[in-house]
C-alpha positions as a Python dict, from the first residue, in 0.01 Angstrom:
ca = {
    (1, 'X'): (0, 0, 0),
    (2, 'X'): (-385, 68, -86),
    (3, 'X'): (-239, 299, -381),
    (4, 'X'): (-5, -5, -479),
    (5, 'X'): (-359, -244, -453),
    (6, 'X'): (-562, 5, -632),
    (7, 'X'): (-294, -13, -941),
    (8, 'X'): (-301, -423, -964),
    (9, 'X'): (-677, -404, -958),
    (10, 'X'): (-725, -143, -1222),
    (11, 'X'): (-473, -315, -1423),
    (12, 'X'): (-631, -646, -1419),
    (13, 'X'): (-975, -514, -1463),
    (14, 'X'): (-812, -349, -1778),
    (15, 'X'): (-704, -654, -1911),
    (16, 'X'): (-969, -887, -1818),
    (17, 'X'): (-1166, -619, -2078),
    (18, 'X'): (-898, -619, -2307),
    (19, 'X'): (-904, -965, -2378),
    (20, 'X'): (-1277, -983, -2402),
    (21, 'X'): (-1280, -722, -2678),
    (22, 'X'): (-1002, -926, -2851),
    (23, 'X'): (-1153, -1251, -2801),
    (24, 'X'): (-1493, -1099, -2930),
    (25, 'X'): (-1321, -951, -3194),
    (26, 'X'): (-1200, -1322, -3334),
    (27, 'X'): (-1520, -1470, -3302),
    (28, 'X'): (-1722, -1574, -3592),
    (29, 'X'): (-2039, -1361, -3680),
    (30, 'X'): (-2338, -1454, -3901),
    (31, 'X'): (-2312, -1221, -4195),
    (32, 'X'): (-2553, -1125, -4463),
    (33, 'X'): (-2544, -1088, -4826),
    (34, 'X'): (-2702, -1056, -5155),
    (35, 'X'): (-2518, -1151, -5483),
    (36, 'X'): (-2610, -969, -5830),
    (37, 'X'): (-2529, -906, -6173),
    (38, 'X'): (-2417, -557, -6323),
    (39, 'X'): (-2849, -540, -6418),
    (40, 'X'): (-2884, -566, -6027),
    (41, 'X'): (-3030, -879, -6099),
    (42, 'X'): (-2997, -1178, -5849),
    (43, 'X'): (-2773, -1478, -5931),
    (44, 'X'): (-2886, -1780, -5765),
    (45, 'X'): (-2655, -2082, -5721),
    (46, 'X'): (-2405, -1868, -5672),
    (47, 'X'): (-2113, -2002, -5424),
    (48, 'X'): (-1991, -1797, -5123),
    (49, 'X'): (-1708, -1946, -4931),
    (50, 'X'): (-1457, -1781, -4693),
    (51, 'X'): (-1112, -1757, -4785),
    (52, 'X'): (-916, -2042, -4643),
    (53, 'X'): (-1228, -2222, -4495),
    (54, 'X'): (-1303, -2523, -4742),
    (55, 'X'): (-1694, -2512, -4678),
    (56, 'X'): (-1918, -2279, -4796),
    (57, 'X'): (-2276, -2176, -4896),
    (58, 'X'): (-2489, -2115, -5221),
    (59, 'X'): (-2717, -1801, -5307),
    (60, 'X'): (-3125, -1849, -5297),
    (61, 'X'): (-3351, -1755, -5575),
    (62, 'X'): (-3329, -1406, -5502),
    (63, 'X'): (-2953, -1424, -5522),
    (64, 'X'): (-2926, -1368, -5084),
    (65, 'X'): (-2693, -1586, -4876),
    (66, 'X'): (-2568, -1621, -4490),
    (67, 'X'): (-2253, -1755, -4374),
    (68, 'X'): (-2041, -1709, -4062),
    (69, 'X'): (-1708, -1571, -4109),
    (70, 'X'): (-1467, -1419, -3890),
    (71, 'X'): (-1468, -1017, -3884),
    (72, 'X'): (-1204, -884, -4176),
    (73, 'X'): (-1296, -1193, -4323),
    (74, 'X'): (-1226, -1244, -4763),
    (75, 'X'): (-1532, -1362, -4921),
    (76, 'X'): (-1435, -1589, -5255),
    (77, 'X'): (-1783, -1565, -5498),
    (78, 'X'): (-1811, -1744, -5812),
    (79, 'X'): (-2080, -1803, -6018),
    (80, 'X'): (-2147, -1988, -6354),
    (81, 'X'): (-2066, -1698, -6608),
    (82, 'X'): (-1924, -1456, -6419),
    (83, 'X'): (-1588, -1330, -6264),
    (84, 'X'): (-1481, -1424, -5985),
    (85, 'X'): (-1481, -1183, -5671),
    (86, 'X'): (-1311, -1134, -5379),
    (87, 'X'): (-1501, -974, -5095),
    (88, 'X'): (-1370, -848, -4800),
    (89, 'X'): (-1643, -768, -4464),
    (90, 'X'): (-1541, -497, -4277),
    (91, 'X'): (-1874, -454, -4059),
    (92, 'X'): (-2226, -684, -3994),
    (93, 'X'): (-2403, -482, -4245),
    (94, 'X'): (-2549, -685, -4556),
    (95, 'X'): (-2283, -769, -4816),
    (96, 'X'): (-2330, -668, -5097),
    (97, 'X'): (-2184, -815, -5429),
    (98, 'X'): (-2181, -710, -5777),
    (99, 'X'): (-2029, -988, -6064),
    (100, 'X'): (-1909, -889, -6399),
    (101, 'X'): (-1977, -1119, -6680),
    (102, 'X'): (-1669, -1288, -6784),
    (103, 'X'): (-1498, -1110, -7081),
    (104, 'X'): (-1412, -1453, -7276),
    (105, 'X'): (-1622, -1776, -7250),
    (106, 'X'): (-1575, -2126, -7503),
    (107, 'X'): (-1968, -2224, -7626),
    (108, 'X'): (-1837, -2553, -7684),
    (109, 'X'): (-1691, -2542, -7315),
    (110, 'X'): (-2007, -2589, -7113),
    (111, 'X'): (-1822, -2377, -6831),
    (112, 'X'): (-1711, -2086, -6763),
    (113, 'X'): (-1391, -1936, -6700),
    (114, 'X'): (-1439, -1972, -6314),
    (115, 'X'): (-1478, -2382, -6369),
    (116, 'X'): (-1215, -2489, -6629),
    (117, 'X'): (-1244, -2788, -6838),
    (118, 'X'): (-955, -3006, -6887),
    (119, 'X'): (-833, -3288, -7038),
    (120, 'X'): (-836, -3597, -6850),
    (121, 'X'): (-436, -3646, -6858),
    (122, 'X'): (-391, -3295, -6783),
    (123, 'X'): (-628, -3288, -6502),
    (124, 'X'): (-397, -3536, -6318),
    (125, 'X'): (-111, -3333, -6407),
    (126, 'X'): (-211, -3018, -6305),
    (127, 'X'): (-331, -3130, -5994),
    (128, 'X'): (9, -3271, -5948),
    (129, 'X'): (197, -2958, -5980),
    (130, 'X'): (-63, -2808, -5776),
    (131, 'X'): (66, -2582, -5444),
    (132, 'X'): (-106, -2695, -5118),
    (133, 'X'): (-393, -2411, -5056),
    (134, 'X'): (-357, -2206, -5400),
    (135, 'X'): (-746, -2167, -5618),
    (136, 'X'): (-680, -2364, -5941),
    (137, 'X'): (-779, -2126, -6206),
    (138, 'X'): (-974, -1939, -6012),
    (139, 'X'): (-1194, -2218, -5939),
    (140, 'X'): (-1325, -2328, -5612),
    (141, 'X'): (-1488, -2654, -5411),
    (142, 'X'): (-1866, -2674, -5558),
    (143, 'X'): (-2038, -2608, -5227),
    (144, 'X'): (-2143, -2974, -5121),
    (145, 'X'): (-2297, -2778, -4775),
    (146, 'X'): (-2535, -2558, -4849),
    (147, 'X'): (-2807, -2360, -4701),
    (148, 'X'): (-2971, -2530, -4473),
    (149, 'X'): (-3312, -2377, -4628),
    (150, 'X'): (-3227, -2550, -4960),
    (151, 'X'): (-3365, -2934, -4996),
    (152, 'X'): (-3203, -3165, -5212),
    (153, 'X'): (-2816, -3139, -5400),
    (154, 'X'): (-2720, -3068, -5723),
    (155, 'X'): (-2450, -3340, -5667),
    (156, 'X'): (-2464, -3689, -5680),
    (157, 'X'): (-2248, -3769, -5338),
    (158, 'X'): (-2259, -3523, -5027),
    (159, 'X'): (-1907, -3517, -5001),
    (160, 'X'): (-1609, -3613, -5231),
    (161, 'X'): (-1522, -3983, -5304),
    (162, 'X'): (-1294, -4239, -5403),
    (163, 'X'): (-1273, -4340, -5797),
    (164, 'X'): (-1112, -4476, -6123),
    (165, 'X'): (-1180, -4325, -6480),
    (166, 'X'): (-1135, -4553, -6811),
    (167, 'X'): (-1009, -4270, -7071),
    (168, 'X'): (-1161, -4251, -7400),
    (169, 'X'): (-845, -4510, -7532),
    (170, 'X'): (-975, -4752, -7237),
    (171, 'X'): (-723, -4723, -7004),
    (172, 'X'): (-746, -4682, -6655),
    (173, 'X'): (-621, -4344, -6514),
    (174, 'X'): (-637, -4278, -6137),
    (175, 'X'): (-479, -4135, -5871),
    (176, 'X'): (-453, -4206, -5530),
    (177, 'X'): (-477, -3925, -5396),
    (178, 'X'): (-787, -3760, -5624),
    (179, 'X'): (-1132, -3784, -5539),
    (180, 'X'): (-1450, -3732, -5707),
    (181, 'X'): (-1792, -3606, -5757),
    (182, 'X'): (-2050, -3609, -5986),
    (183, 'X'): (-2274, -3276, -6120),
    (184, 'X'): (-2633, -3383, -6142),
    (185, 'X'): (-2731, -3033, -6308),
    (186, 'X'): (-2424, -3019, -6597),
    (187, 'X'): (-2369, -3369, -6601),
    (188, 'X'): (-2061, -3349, -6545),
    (189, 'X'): (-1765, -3593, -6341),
    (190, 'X'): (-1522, -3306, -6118),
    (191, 'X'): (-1186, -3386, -5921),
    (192, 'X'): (-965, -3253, -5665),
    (193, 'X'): (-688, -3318, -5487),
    (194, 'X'): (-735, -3096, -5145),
    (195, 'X'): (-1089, -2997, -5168),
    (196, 'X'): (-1002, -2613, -5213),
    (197, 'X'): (-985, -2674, -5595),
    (198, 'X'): (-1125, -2829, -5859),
    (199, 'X'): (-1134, -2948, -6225),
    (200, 'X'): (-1418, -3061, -6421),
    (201, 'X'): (-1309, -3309, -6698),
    (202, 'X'): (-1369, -3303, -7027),
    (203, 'X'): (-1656, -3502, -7143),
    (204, 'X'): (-1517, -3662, -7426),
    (205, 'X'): (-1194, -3786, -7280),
    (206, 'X'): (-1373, -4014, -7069),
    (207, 'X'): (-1553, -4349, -7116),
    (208, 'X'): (-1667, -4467, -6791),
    (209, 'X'): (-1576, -4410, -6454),
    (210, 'X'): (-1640, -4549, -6113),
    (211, 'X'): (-1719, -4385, -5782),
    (212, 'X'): (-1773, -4543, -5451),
    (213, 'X'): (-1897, -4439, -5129),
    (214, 'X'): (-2006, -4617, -4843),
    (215, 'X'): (-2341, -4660, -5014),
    (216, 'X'): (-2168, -4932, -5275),
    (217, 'X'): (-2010, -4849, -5620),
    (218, 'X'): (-2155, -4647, -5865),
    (219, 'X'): (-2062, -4723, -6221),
    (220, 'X'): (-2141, -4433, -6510),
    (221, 'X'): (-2064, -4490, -6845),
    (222, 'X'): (-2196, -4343, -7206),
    (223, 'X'): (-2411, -4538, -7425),
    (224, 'X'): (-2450, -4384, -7801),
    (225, 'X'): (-2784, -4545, -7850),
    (226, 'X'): (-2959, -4396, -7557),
    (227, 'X'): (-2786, -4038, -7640),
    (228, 'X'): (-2446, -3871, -7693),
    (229, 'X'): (-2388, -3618, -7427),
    (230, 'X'): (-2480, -3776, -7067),
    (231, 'X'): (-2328, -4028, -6854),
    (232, 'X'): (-2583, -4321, -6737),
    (233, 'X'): (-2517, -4540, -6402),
    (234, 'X'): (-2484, -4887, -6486),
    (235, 'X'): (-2730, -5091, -6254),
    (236, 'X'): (-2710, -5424, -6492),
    (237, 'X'): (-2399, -5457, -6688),
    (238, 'X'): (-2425, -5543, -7084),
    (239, 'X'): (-2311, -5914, -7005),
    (240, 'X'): (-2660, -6113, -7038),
    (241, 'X'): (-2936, -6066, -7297),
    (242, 'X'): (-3042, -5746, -7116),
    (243, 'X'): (-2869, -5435, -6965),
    (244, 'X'): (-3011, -5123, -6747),
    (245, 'X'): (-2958, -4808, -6697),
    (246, 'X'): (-3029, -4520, -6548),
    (247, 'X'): (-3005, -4139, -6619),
    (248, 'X'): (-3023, -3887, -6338),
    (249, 'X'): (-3085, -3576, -6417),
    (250, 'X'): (-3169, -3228, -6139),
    (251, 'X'): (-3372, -2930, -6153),
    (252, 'X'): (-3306, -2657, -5935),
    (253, 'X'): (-3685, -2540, -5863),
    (254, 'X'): (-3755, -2200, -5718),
    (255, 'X'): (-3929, -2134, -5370),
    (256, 'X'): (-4298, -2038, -5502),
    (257, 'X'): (-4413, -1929, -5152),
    (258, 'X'): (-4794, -1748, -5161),
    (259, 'X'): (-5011, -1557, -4843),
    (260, 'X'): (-5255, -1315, -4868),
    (261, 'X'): (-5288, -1348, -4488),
    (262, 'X'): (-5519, -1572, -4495),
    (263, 'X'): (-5470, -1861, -4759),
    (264, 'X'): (-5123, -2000, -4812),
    (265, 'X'): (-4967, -2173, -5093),
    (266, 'X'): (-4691, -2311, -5276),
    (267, 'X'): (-4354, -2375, -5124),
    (268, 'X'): (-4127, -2150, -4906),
    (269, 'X'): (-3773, -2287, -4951),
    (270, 'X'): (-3561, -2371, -5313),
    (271, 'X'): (-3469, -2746, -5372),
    (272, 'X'): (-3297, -2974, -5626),
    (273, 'X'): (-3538, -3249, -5764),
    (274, 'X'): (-3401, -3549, -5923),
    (275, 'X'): (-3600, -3685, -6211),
    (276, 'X'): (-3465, -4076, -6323),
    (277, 'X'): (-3562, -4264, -6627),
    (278, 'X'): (-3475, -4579, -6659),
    (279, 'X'): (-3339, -4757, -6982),
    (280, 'X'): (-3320, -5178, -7109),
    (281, 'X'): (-3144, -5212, -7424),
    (282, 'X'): (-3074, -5536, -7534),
    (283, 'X'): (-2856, -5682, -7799),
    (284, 'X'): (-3085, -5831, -8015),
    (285, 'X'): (-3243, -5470, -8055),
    (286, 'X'): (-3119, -5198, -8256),
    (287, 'X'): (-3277, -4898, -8052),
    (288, 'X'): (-3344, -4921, -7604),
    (289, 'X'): (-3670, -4897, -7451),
    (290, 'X'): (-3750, -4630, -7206),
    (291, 'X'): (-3949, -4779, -6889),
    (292, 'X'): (-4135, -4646, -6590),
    (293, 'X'): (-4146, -4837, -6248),
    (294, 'X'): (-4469, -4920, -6321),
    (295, 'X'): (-4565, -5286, -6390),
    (296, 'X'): (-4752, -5227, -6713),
    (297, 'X'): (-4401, -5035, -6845),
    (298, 'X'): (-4201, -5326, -6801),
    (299, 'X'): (-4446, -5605, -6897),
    (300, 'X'): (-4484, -5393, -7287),
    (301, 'X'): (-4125, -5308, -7279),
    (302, 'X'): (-4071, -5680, -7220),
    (303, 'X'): (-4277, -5858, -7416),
    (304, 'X'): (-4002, -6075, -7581),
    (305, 'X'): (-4015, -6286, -7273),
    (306, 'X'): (-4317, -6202, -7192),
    (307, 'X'): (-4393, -6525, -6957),
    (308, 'X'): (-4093, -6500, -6763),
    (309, 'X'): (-4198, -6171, -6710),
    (310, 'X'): (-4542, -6279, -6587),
    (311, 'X'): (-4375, -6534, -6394),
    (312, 'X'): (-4115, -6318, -6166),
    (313, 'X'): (-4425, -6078, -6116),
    (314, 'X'): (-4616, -6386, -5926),
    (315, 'X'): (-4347, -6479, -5729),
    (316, 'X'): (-4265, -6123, -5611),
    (317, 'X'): (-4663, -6015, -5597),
    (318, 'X'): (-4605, -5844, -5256),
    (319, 'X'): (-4300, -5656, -5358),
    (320, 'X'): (-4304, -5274, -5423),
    (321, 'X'): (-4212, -5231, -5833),
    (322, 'X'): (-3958, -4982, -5734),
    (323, 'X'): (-3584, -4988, -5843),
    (324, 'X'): (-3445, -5271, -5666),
    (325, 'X'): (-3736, -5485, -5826),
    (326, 'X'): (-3662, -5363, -6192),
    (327, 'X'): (-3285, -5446, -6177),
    (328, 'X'): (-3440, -5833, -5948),
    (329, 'X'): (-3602, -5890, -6296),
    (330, 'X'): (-3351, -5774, -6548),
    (331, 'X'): (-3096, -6003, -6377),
    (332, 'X'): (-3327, -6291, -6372),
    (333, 'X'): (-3414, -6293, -6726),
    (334, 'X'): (-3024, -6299, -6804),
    (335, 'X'): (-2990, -6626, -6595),
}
C-alpha cells in the first residue's frame, strides 16, 4: 500500500512539473533584436511583426527593436528597400537580422518591392481574390503600434478606417469590406482587407478620397495649383469665394540624447513630427496663398476683404487664432 502511495505521488509530482515546463514553454518572452543592412548598418523604421500576430513593432534609430513572441516564434521583417526576411528565434539571445537590398526596384514606383503599388481597380481586385491569412506580395500591415519609446505616427489614423475613393475618371470605387489609412511620411493612401496585408495605391489613379473615424470625416484631394504630387485635406470646400486646405506632412526625427555625467541634453527617444501649412486659394486668383495661424498671415493674405477680416477678428478677440478659427473665418467670408 505505501509502495502503491509512493507511485501516485511521484507520478503526480512528475506531472504537476511537466506541465509547468510545457506551460512555460508556450508563454510569450520579451525578445531582443537589432536589424541591419549587408554594411552592418542600422535600418530604422524597419517593421518586425510575428508571424500570424497582426501587430507589430518598428526599429529605433540604431536599427534595435523588442517584441514579445512565443519561443520558436517566425519573425516577418520588412523594410523600405530591402527583402523581406523571415526570422525564426530559437533562444532569448538578441536577434540578429541582416536585409539584402532588393535586386529590382521601379524609380518611378516610390516603393519598394516589399510595398507594391497598384492600380486602384486592381487593388480591389486583388484583394478580392485574396486567401484569408496569406502576405500580399510580400507585404505586411504598416505597424500602426509601435514602440512605446517612439512619440508621434507616421500615419494619419491609429488604426485602419472606413472610406470611399473617387478614381481619376470620378467615379466612386469602394468596398465594403476595405479599410484605409493614410502615410504621413510617403504621402501615400494604403488598403486592406484583413489587416495582415496591404496595398498602397497608385497616386495617379486617384482624385480624392474620404476617410472617417470617430474623430469626423477627413476629405483629401489634389489641387494642381498648390502642387502635383501630394494629397491636401479639405477643411473648406471650393463652393464659396474661398477654399482651405491643408497639407500634412511628417519627419521622423532621431533621438539626439547628450550626458557627460553631469550636463544633459537633447532628447532620449525618436518621434514623428507633423509640420502643417495651410493654403486659401480663391477663384478670382490665379496662384493660392500660403498662411500661418498667425493673425498678421491671414489679415495680408486677405486683404481683398480686408474689413470683414478686421471685423470677424473683433468679434472673436478672445479666441485662440488656431485652426478651428482660420476655417470660422474662411466660412464666414463665403456667407
Amino acid at each position: 500500500m505505501k509502495k502503491i502511495l509512493l507511485f501516485f505521488i511521484i507520478f503526480f509530482a512528475s506531472s504537476i512539473i511537466l506541465f509547468s515546463q510545457v506551460d512555460s514553454s508556450l508563454k510569450k518572452q520579451t525578445l531582443h533584436g537589432v536589424v541591419k543592412n549587408e554594411k552592418n548598418k542600422p535600418i530604422q523604421n524597419a517593421t518586425v511583426i510575428v508571424e500570424g500576430e497582426q501587430k507589430g513593432v518598428v526599429t529605433d534609430s540604431l536599427g534595435y527593436f523588442k517584441i514579445d513572441a512565443r519561443p520558436n516564434a517566425v519573425l516577418i521583417i520588412n523594410a523600405d528597400g530591402y527583402e523581406s526576411l523571415l526570422k525564426e528565434v530559437n533562444s532569448k539571445e538578441l536577434v540578429q537580422a541582416v536585409l539584402a537590398k532588393t535586386k529590382s526596384q521601379d524609380d518611378n514606383s516610390g516603393s519598394s518591392e516589399i510595398l507594391k503599388q497598384q492600380t486602384l481597380s486592381n487593388s480591389f481586385q486583388d484583394f478580392g481574390r485574396m486567401e484569408n491569412g496569406t502576405i500580399y506580395h510580400g507585404s505586411s500591415l504598416p505597424v500602426i503600434h509601435q514602440n512605446e519609446e517612439t512619440k508621434g505616427s507616421r500615419y494619419f489614423f491609429k488604426d485602419w478606417v472606413r472610406g470611399t475613393v473617387i478614381n481619376d475618371k470620378g467615379e466612386t470605387v469602394s468596398d465594403e469590406y476595405c479599410l484605409f489609412n493614410y502615410d504621413k511620411i510617403s504621402h501615400a493612401l494604403l488598403v486592406t482587407k484583413d489587416k495582415k496585408s496591404m496595398i498602397q495605391v497608385n497616386y495617379s489613379d486617384v482624385q480624392s478620397f474620404t476617410l472617417k473615424d470617430q474623430g469626423g470625416e477627413y476629405v483629401f484631394s489634389k489641387n494642381p495649383l498648390i502642387n502635383g504630387k501630394d494629397f491636401f485635406i479639405q477643411l473648406v470646400k471650393p463652393r464659396g469665394k474661398y477654399s482651405l486646405y491643408k497639407s500634412v506632412k511628417t519627419n521622423f526625427v532621431k533621438s539626439d540624447y547628450r550626458s557627460d555625467g553631469l550636463v544633459e541634453s537633447g532628447k532620449n527617444y525618436d518621434e514623428y513630427v507633423d509640420e502643417n501649412d495651410y493654403y486659401i486659394v480663391s477663384a478670382s486668383w490665379d496662384k493660392y496663398k500660403t498662411v500661418d495661424l498667425k493673425k498678421k498671415s491671414i489679415k495680408e493674405a486677405l486683404q481683398d476683404d480686408k474689413d470683414k477680416v478686421n471685423s470677424y477678428f473683433s468679434q472673436h478677440k478672445d479666441d485662440f487664432i488656431n485652426e478651428s478659427f482660420l476655417i470660422g473665418l474662411i466660412n464666414s467670408l463665403n456667407q
